[in-house]
N, C-alpha and C positions, 0 to 999 in steps of 0.2 A: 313593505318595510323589510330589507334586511335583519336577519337574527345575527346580527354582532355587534359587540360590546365595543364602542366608542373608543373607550380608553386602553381596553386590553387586548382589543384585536381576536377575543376568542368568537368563537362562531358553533355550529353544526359539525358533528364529529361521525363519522362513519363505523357501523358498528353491524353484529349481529344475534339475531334470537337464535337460539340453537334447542331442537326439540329433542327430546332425550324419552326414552322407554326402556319399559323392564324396570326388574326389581333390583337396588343396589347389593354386591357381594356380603356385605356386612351386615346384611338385615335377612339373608339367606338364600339370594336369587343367584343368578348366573351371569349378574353383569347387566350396568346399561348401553344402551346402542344409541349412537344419534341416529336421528330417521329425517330428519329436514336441518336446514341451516336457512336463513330468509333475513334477509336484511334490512335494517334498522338506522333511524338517526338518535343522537344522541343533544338535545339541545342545549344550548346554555341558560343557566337560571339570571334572565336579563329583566332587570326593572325600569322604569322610567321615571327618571329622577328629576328636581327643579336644581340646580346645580349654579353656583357659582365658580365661570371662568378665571385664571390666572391676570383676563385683562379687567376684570370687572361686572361683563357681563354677565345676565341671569338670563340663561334658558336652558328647555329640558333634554336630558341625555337618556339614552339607551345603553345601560351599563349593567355591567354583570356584578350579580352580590359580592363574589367573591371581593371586586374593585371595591363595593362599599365598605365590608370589612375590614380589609387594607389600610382604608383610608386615606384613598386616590379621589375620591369625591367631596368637594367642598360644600356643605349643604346651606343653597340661598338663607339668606336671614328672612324673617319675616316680614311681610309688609304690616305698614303700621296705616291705617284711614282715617286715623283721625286728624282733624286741620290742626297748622302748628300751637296755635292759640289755645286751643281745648286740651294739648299734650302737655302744657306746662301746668295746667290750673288740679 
Protein backbone atom coordinates (compact mmCIF):
# COMPACT_ATOMS: atom_id res chain seq x y z
CA UNK A 1 0.00 0.00 0.00
CA UNK A 2 1.14 3.20 -0.89
CA UNK A 3 1.40 5.98 2.08
CA UNK A 4 -0.77 8.61 0.14
CA UNK A 5 -3.78 10.36 0.80
CA UNK A 6 -6.40 9.59 -1.96
CA UNK A 7 -7.82 13.00 -1.85
CA UNK A 8 -4.96 15.23 -0.97
CA UNK A 9 -2.10 13.71 -2.80
CA UNK A 10 0.03 14.16 0.41
CA UNK A 11 2.58 11.49 0.88
CA UNK A 12 6.18 10.74 2.67
CA UNK A 13 8.29 13.94 3.04
CA UNK A 14 12.15 13.80 3.19
CA UNK A 15 13.72 14.99 6.19
CA UNK A 16 16.55 14.86 8.79
CA UNK A 17 17.76 13.78 12.60
CA UNK A 18 20.31 16.07 13.26
CA UNK A 19 22.65 14.96 16.48
CA UNK A 20 23.71 17.77 18.42
CA UNK A 21 26.47 17.81 21.63
CA UNK A 22 27.77 19.95 24.20
CA UNK A 23 26.39 22.15 26.54
CA UNK A 24 24.22 25.20 25.26
CA UNK A 25 25.91 28.98 25.67
CA UNK A 26 23.09 29.91 27.91
CA UNK A 27 23.31 27.26 30.40
CA UNK A 28 27.30 27.99 30.55
CA UNK A 29 29.07 25.80 27.91
CA UNK A 30 30.88 26.62 24.81
CA UNK A 31 28.34 26.00 22.26
CA UNK A 32 26.64 22.92 20.58
CA UNK A 33 28.23 21.00 17.62
CA UNK A 34 26.38 18.88 15.21
CA UNK A 35 28.34 15.55 15.14
CA UNK A 36 25.88 13.29 12.68
CA UNK A 37 23.11 14.46 10.45
CA UNK A 38 21.13 10.95 9.21
CA UNK A 39 18.10 10.78 7.36
CA UNK A 40 14.56 10.40 8.07
CA UNK A 41 10.98 10.10 6.58
CA UNK A 42 8.34 12.07 7.71
CA UNK A 43 4.90 10.36 7.12
CA UNK A 44 1.49 11.32 6.74
CA UNK A 45 -1.17 10.86 9.43
CA UNK A 46 -3.41 8.67 6.89
CA UNK A 47 -6.61 6.82 8.17
CA UNK A 48 -8.73 4.45 6.51
CA UNK A 49 -12.12 5.73 6.02
CA UNK A 50 -15.70 4.09 4.78
CA UNK A 51 -16.41 7.23 2.73
CA UNK A 52 -19.21 8.14 0.47
CA UNK A 53 -18.37 8.90 -3.18
CA UNK A 54 -19.75 12.15 -5.21
CA UNK A 55 -21.33 9.18 -7.52
CA UNK A 56 -22.91 7.37 -4.70
CA UNK A 57 -20.71 4.82 -4.02
CA UNK A 58 -19.53 3.46 -0.48
CA UNK A 59 -16.02 2.18 -0.18
CA UNK A 60 -12.91 2.72 1.77
CA UNK A 61 -10.28 5.50 1.37
CA UNK A 62 -6.76 6.15 2.50
CA UNK A 63 -7.05 9.71 3.59
CA UNK A 64 -4.96 11.93 5.54
CA UNK A 65 -6.78 13.53 8.90
CA UNK A 66 -5.84 16.65 7.97
CA UNK A 67 -8.69 15.95 4.65
CA UNK A 68 -11.06 14.70 7.41
CA UNK A 69 -10.91 17.78 9.27
CA UNK A 70 -11.36 19.77 6.26
CA UNK A 71 -14.19 18.09 5.58
CA UNK A 72 -13.29 16.63 2.13
CA UNK A 73 -14.60 13.41 3.40
CA UNK A 74 -18.17 12.45 3.21
CA UNK A 75 -18.79 9.78 5.83
CA UNK A 76 -21.07 6.57 4.56
CA UNK A 77 -24.36 6.56 6.42
CA UNK A 78 -24.99 3.59 8.37
CA UNK A 79 -26.25 0.46 7.27
CA UNK A 80 -29.52 -0.33 8.68
CA UNK A 81 -30.22 -4.85 8.98
CA UNK A 82 -33.18 -4.82 9.87
CA UNK A 83 -35.93 -6.08 7.06
CA UNK A 84 -38.27 -3.25 5.86
CA UNK A 85 -41.31 -4.72 7.73
CA UNK A 86 -39.63 -4.81 11.23
CA UNK A 87 -38.15 -0.95 10.48
CA UNK A 88 -41.70 0.38 10.39
CA UNK A 89 -43.26 -1.54 13.32
Amino acid sequence: MARICELTGKGPRKGSIIWRSGKPKKQGGIGTHITAVTKRRFLPNLQRVKAQLPSGEVRYLTVAASAIKKGLVVKAPKRNWRKPEEAKA
